[in-house]
C-alpha positions, 0 to 999 in steps of 0.5 A: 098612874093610869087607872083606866087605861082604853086601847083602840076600842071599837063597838059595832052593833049589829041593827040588821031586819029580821031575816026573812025581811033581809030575804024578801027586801033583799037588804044586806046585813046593817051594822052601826059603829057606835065607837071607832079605834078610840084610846085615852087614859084615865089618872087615878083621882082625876076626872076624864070627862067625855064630851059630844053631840047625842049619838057620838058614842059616850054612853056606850063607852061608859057601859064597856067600862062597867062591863055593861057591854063587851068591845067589839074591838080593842080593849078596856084594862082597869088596874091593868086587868082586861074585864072582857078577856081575863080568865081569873075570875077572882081578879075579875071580881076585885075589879068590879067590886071597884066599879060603880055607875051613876045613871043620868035619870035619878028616878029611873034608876031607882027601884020605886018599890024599895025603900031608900035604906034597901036601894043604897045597901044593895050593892054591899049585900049583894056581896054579903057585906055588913050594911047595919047602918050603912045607909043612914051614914051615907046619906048624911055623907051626901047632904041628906038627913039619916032619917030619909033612910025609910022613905020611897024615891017619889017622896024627894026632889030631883036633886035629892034622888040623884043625892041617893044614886051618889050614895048608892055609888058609894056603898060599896066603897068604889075607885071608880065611878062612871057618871052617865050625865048625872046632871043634865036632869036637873036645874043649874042651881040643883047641878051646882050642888050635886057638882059640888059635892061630888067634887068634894067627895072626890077630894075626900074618898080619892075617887077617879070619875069618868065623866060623860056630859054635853053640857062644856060649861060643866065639863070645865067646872069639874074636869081635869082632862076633856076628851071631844068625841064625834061620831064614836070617834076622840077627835081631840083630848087636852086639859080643860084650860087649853081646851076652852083657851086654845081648841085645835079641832074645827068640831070643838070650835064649833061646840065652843062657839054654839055654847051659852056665854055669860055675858053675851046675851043676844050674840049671834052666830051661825048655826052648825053645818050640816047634820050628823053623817049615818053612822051605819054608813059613815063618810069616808076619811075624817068623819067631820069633812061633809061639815068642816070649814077646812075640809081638803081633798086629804081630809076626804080620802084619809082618816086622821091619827091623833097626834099631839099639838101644843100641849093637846092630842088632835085628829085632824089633817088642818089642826095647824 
């Protein structure tokens, strides 16, 4: 059962100048397309993870799910209750109570004035709920000691800040969290831990993650569904297993081909193509044909509708 289910979302932002710049330039209004007619569907107590190059739109659709941000276009319906349109307002909250974000700098998400026990119970007290002992629980729930409850967040290591973040996550007893590169911050002996215990927690409270990274190593260790994103658009989603086996878009073969490989220290191979097109004025048809190997005249003039292959859903005219 979809938990998460996201339908042709769209978000423009408008980046225009000023408007007596526009006059005295006599410049058009600008707008960016941070995330372009994108669908998928997260299962409940499962991890969707969303992958890509910076600036193709993975962190903008984590903040439309949380409700950071409203869709342009489209929709975002968790429990089947669409945060940005519905009219109930005690729906709407339920919802939310059921919603936490782990931010991807464990330090800057932090309050540095608060102690520890305040920042992981503000989400229950915020709502008025009962938080005596609360922080202390978690802690050790997340491999920290209770008595770190009355410390400051300069006082721990960078593991250890993101270890308060999952249980400031936690407190308010969440079904889904979304996790805006919560490694990427930190070191691989580090990522693994933290990797692990959120992979545990899931097992054990039924958690459903949203999982953004650029990093495909830890996307395969945690995932059970990859969606590939470019230039805010889902060019391909499948399992990780036939993701990294069997990649049917010419763009996840190229991140998989520039992706560290153990065992093949000194391999060369060829840098990307080309560079990421201006997403104020993409390119017509298939955002990727300007740097795609397979590129034909149909990939220049028509934008490609995810279809399913093998297993796997893709957009791409060549995919075969």
């Amino acid at each position: 059962m979809a938990l998460v289910s996201v339908a042709n979302l769209t978000r423009i932002f408008d980046v225009s100048k000023p408007w007596l710049n526009r006059v005295i330039e006599r410049r058009e209004k600008a707008f960016l397309t941070a995330v372009s007619d994108v669908s998928f569907d997260i299962e409940e107590r499962s991890v969707y993870a969303l992958v890509g190059e910076s600036g193709s739109g993975k962190s903008t659709i984590g903040k439309i799910l949380v409700g950071l941000l409203p869709p342009s276009q489209g929709s975002v319906r968790i429990r089947d209750v669409d945060l940005a349109r519905e009219r109930d307002a005690a729906r709407v909250d339920a919802v939310r109570a059921d919603i936490q974000m782990i931010f991807q700098d464990p330090y800057a998400s932090l309050n540095p004035r608060w102690r520890v026990r305040d920042i992981i119970v503000e989400p229950v007290a915020a709502r008025g709920g009962n938080t005596k002992g609360m922080a202390e629980k978690l802690l050790e729930q997340v491999g920290l000691s209770a008595r770190d409850a009355g410390k400051f967040p300069h006082e721990f290591s960078g593991g250890q800040r993101q270890r308060i973040c999952i249980a400031r996550a936690l407190a308010s007893e969440p079904k889904l969290i979304v996790c805006d590169e919560p490694t990427s911050a930190l070191d691989v002996s580090v990522q693994a831990q933290v990797l692990n215990l959120m992979s545990d927690l899931k097992d054990d409270l039924g958690l459903t993650y949203l999982f953004i990274s650029h990093d495909l190593t830890v996307v395969q260790h945690i995932s059970d569904k990859v969606g590939v994103l470019y230039l805010g658009r889902l060019v391909e989603e499948a399992a990780p297993g036939e993701l990294f086996d069997d990649p049917k878009h010419p763009y996840t073969q190229m991140l998989l081909e520039a992706a560290p490989k153990l065992g093949e220290f000194g391999r060369e191979v060829d840098p990307p193509k080309g560079e990421i097109p201006d997403p104020i004025n993409p390119p017509p048809g298939c955002a990727y044909h300007p740097r795609c190997p397979l590129a034909e005249d149909i990939c220049r003039k028509e934008r490609p509708e995810m279809r399913r292959l093998r297993g796997a859903r893709v957009a791409c005219h060549m995919a075969e």
